[in-house]
N, C-alpha and C positions, 0 to 999 in steps of 0.2 A: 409312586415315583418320588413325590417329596419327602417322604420319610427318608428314603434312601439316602436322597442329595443331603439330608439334616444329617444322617447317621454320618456321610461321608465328612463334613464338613466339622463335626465334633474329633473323630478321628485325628482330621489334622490339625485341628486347636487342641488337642492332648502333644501332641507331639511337638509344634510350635511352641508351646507353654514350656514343655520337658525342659530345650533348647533354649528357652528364654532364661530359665531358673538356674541351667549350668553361668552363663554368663553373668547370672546376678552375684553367682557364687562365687566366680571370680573376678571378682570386681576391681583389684589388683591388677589383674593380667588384660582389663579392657586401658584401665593406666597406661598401662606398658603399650596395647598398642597405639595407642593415640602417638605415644612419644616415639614408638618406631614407625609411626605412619608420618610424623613431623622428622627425623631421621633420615626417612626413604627419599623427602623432596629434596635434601643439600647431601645425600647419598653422590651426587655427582660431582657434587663441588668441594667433596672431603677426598676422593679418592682421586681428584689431581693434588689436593695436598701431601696426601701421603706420596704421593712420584715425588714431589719435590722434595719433601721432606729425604725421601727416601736416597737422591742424588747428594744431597744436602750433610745427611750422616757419612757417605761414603767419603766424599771429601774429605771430611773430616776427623776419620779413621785412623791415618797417619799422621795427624796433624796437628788434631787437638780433641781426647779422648773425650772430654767431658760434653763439649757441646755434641761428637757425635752420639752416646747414647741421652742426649735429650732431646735430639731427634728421634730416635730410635724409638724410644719412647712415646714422645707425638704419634709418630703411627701406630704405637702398639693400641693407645688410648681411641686413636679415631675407627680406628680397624674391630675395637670390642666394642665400642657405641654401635657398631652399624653388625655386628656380627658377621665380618667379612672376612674370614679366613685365608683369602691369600693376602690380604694387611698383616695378618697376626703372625705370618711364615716368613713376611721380608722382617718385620719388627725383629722375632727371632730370628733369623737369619745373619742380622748385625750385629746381636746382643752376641752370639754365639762366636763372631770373628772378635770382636774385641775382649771378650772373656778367654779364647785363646792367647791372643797377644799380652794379656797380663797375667795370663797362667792360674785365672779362677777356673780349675777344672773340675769340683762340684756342680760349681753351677751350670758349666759349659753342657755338662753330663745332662741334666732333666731340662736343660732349653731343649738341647738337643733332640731328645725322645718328643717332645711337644711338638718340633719342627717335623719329625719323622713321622706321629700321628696325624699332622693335619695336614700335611704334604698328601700322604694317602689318598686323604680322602678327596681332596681336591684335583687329582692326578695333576702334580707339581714335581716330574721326575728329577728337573736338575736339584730341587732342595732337599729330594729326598738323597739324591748323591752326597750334597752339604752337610746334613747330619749324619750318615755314614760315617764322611771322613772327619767331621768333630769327634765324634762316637770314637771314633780309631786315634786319633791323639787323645784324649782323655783315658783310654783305656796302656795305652804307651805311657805312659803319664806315670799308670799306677804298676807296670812291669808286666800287662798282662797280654803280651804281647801276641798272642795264638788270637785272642778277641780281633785284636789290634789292623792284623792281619787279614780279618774274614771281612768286617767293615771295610777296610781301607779296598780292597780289591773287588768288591760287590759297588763302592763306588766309581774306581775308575771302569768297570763295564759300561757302566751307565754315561759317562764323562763321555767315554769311546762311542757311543751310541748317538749319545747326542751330536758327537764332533764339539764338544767343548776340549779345544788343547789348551789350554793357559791351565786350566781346574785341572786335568790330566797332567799334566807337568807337574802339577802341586803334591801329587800324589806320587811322581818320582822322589820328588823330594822327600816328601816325607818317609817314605819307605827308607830311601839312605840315611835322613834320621833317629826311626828306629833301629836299624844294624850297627849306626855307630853307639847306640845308646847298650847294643847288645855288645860293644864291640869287637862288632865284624866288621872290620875299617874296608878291607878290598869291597866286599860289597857294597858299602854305602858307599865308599868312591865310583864304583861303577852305576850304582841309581843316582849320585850327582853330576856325573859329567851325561848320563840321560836327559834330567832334565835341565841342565845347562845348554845341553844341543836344544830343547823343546822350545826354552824359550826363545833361544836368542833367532830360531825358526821362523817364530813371530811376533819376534822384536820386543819382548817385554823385560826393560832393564830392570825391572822392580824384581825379577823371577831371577834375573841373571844377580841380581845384588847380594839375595836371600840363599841362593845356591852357593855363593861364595865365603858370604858371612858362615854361613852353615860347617863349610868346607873345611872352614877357618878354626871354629871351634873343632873339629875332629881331632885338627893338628896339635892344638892346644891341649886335648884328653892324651894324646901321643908323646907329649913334649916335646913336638918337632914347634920351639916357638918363631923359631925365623919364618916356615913355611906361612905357620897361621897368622904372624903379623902382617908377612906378603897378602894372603888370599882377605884380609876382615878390610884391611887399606881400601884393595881393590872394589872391595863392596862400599866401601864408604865414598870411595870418590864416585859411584853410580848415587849412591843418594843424594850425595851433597847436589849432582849434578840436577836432581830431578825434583827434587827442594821437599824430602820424605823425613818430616823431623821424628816419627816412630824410628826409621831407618839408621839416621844419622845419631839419635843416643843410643839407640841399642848395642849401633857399630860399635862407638864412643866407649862405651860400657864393655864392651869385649877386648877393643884393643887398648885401651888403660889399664883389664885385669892380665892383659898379655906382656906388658910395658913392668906391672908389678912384680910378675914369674919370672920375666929377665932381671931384675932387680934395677929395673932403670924406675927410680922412685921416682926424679923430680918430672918423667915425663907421663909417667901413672897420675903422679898429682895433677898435673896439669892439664890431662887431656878429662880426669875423672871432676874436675870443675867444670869444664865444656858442657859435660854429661850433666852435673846438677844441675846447671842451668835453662839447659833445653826439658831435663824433664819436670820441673816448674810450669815450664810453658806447654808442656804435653799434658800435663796433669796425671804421670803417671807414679801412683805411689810405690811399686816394684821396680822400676828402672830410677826411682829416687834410693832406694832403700840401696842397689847394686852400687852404684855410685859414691856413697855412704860407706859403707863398708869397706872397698878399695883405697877409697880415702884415710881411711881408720887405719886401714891395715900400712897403709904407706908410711906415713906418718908416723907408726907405732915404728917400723923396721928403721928409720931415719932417727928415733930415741928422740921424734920431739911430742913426749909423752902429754903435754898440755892439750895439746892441737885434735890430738890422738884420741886424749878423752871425752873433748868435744865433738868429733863426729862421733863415737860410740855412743854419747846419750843421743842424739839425733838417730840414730841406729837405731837406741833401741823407741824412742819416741816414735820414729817412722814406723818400727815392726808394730807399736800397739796401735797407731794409726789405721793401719793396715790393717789389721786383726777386726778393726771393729769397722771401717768399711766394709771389708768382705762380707761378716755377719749381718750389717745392715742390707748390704745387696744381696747377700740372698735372703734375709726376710723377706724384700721387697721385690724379687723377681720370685718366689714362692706366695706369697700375698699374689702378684698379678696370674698365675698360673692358677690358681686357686679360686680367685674371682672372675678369670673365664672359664673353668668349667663348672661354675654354680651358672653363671651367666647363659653357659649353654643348656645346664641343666634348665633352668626356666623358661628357658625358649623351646625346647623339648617338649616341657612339660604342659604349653603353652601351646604348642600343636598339637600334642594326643588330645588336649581336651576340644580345639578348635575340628581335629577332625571325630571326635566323640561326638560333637555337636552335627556334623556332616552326615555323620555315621546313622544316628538318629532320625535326624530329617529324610535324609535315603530312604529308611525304613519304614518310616512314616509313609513315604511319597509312595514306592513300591505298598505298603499295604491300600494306599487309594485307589494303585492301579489292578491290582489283585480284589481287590471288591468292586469296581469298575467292572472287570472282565468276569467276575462270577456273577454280577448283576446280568452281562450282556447276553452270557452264558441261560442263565436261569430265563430270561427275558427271548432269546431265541429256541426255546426247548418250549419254552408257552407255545410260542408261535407256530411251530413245528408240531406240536399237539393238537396247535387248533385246526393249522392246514389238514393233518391226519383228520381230524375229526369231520371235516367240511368236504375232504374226497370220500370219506363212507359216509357221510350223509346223502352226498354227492352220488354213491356207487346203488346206495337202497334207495333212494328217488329213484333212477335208472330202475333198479328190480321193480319197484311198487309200479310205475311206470310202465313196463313191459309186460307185468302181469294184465295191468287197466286195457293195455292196447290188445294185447292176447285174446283178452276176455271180449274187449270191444269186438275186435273183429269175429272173433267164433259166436258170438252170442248174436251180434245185429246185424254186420254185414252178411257173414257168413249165412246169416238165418233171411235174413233179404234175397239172397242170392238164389238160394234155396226155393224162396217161395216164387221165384219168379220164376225159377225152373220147372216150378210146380204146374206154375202157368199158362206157361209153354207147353207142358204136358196135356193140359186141359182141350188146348184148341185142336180143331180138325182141319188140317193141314190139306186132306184132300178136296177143302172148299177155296184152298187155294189155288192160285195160275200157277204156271211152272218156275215163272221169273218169283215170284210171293213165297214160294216154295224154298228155292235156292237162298231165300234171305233168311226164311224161317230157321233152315237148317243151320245156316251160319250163325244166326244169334244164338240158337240154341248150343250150340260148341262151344260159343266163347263166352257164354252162360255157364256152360260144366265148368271151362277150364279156368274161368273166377274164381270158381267156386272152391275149385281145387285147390289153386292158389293161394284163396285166404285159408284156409283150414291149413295149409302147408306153415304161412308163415306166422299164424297161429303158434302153429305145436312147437315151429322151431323157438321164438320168443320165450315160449314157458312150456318146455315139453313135460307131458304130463311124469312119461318113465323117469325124467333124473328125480324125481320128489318120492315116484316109488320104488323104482328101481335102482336108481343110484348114475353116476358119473361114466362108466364104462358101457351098461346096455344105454344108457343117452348117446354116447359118439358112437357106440356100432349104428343105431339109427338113423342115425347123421350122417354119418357116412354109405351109408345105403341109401340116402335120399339122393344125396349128391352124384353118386355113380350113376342115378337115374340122366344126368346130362352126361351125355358121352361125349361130350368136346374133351372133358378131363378125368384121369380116372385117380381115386383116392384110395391110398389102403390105409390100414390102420392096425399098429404094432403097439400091444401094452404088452407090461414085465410089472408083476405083482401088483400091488392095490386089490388085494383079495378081501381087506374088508373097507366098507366106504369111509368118505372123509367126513368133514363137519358140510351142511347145508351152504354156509357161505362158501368155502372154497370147491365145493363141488358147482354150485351155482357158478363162481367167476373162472370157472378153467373153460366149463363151455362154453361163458360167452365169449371169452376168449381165442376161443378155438372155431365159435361160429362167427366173430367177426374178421377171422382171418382166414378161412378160410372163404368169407365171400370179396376179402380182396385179390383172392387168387382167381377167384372166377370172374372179376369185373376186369382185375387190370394185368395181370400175369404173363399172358397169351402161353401157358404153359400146357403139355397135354400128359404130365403127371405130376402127382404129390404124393405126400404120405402125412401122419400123424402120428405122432410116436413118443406115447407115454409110459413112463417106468418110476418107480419105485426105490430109492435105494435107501440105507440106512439114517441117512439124516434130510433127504430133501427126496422134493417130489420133482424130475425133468421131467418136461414137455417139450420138444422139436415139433416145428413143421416146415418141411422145405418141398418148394418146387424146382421146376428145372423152365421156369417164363423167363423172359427179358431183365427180370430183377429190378433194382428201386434206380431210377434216376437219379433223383437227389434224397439225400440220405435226411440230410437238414429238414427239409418239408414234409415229414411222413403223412399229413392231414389227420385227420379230427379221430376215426377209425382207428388209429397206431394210436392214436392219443389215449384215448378209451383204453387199450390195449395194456399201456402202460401206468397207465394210473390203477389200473386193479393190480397187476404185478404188486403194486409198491405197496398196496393196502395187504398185499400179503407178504410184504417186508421183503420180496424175493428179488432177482436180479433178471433181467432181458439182457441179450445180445443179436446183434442182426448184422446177416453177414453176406454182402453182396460181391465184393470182387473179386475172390480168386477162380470161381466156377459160374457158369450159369445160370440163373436163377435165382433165388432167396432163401436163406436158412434165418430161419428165427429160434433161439435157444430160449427157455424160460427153467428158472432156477427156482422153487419155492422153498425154504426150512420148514421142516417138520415142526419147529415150534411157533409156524404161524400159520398150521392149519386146521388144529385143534381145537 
């Protein structure tokens, strides 16, 4: 047993060791978790920053571009510290509105697929609608407008699903957008007065502004410019009113290039200064650049060529400006894309080996319990060997036993018995009275019937014939002894065993068969049995059934059934007893041929 528990306990110090040595190995990744277990504690107090932050860029969206993407930002930054993915989906999620509103649709394009990767997997349906319909203006963008199409309409399902209208509305729009851009003017008039009715349904003059400005530009592709200075107006006096300074230069920007078309220069120049100056304070370098160029162009058509040429190097200063933002932003939103999926790759990487480590240990553990249970295994089949061995100890004490008592009684009593019969024989009885007489005679009977007695249960204990004759002329014997008491009569039915068994199993079937038949005659109250032994191809059956009172309690059979069944099992065979459906007792005994040999 101690060897065992040593063997067990080396086992799991190989294994614990294994585990120990992957973690040495990564010694690095025990770094990392320190720092993401210091992480995990202000885990809660980084992700009400990110809400804040996240209110914080919205504001500021229309407002003032640069501080909302250094919001944007902050959450992108606190959301890859903690590896929180839905930080990382609102981050892009703003990055992706304001890189539409300045028309970087490069980059809008790979936020986008990011937002739509990790939306997935987070089930985040409204952002995955979001990058749909960025997915669908950036592909409008480039003329591909069947793309354009399958996006844009796989989002509003989703919109519709959710019961999001304002984002549904946005997708009317846009849809008029692309047909004007295809121009299909009726249709985009009919998707704009859609979602013109959307909005104003639930009151969002920002929706109602954008639909108008929008409206306004169609009219402007038309040269109907009276129409489109009416409709861009209207959109401007909803901004002004709602204080949207994206809104109000944009407007600015359209109705100064509109002001130009009609050749009203001095009111282009003037309204397209308004426009510089708000987009200074927006920080947008394309609605600078627009403004710029109106200017230019105004100025050039008025022949005050000085003025002219001054905003055109601002133009083209603005255009390299621009040129190398863009390239810097997308370095740096390609750089941050880039180092969150190295980021997730080591966190990845940093599980499979955490659960390689689990994996191991498991295995370990399970081979403890798998030598445990072959130990218990091995350790109950002892046991089980020994009990076997301690009932045929157990069963040949009984035989040695029964022989000694056999012998005892035939040899001493029997021979006692005998002599005093003898003795009895000797006296002259007619020297007795008649009453001395009547005693003589009596003792002398119950002297035979001693006598008879023990030699009977003598022969039954260890009859001479099953040793020379074998197991069948034994129970005819037996059974002609028995039919000697006629209270009960016994028959006896064999079917093959033509040639004999081994000694032992011929020894345990009679005594088997004689200790139950003497509980038939003690407690039965039956007045037939039978005994009925057969032969068949792999087992030896033995029935004995009466037709008595049958067993009371089944649980209590006493010490006799006990006996009974402990020789059964030394001959690996099967007992059944069957008291309730009929009257009486049936006892079935089952032996396998390969445990009588």
């Amino acid at each position: 047993m101690a060897k065992f528990y040593r063997f067990l306990f080396f086992i799991f110090l190989c294994f614990f060791q294994t585990g120990n040595n992957e973690g040495l190995a990564q010694t690095s990744v025990s770094e990392t978790d320190h720092v993401v277990s210091r992480h995990n504690k202000i885990f809660p107090f980084d992700t009400i920053l990110v809400h804040k932050y996240y209110k914080l860029a919205w504001s500021n969206l229309y407002y003032d571009s640069e501080k909302s993407m250094l919001y944007a930002q902050q959450i992108l930054r606190l959301a890859q510290k903690h590896q929180w993915n839905k930080g990382k989906v609102m981050a892009y999620d703003l990055m992706s509105s304001y890189y539409l509103i300045d028309g970087s649709y490069d980059i809008l394009r790979e936020v986008s697929n990011e937002i739509l990767s990790l939306s997935k997997k987070t089930d985040m349906p409204l952002y995955t609608a979001n990058a749909k319909r960025f997915l669908a203006e950036a592909s409008a963008e480039y003329k591909q407008f069947d793309a354009a199409q399958v996006n844009l309409q796989s989002a509003m399902e989703i919109y519709t699903t959710l019961r999001q209208d304002s984002l549904r509305a946005v997708c009317l729009e846009t849809l008029g957008n692309f047909h004007r851009e295809k121009f299909e003017y009726p249709k985009a008039l009919r998707y704009y007065s859609q979602a013109f009715d959307a909005y104003k349904k639930i009151g969002s003059q920002w929706g109602m502004a954008t639909t108008l400005q929008n409206k306004g530009y169609m009219y402007a592709m038309k040269d109907e410019l009276d129409n489109a200075e009416k409709y861009v107006n209207e959109a401007l006096v909803l901004f002004r009113k709602m204080n949207n300074r994206y809104g109000i230069l944009n407007g600015l920007n359209e109705i100064g290039n509109i002001y130009y078309l009609k050749k009203d220069y001095n009111n282009a120049i003037e309204t397209e200064k308004e426009a510089l100056e708000i987009s200074h304070l927006y920080k947008s370098t394309r609605q600078t650049n627009w403004a710029l160029i109106c200017l230019y162009r105004s100025f050039k058509a008025q022949n005050d060529i000085e003025t002219a040429l001054y905003y055109l190097e601002k133009v083209d200063y603005n255009r390299r400006t621009r040129h190398i933002e863009n390239i810097a932003r997308e370095y740096n939103m390609y750089k941050l894309i880039y180092e969150n999926q190295q980021m997730d790759s080591e966190i990845q990487q940093k599980i499979i080996s955490e659960q390689t480590i689990i994996q191991r240990f498991l295995v370990g553990f399970s081979c403890l319990i798998v030598a445990f249970a072959a130990f218990l295994w091995l350790n109950n089949k002892k046991l089980r060997q020994k009990n076997a061995a301690i009932k045929e100890a157990m069963i040949q004490g009984q035989t040695i036993e029964r022989k000694r008592v056999a012998a005892e009684l035939h040899d001493h009593l029997g021979g006692t018995l005998a002599s005093l019969n003898w003795y009895l024989y000797g006296m002259d009885k007619n020297l007795l009275s008649d009453k001395e007489q009547k005693i003589y005679n009596s003792v002398h009977q119950m002297v035979g019937a001693a006598y008879r007695e023990v030699r009977s249960l003598s022969h039954n204990l260890m009859p001479l014939e099953l040793e020379e004759n074998g197991l069948v002329t034994a129970l005819h014997r037996l059974v002609g002894k028995l039919n000697e008491n006629n209270s009960i009569k016994f028959t006896f039915n064999i079917s093959g065993l033509e040639n004999r068994l081994s000694k032992k199993v011929e020894f345990e079937l009679y005594s088997i068969v004689l200790e139950l038949t003497n509980n038939i005659l003690k407690h039965s109250q039956a007045n037939s049995a039978s005994i009925n032994l057969a032969e068949n191809l792999k087992t030896i059956n033995l029935s004995i059934i009466d037709n008595g009172s049958g067993m009371k309690n089944k649980a209590n059979h006493g010490v006799g059934l006990g006996n009974v069944k402990s020789r059964v099992q030394s001959l690996m065979g099967k007992i059944k007893i069957s008291t309730e459906e009929n009257p009486g007792t049936k006892i079935e005994i089952e032996i396998p041929k390969t445990g009588v040999n």
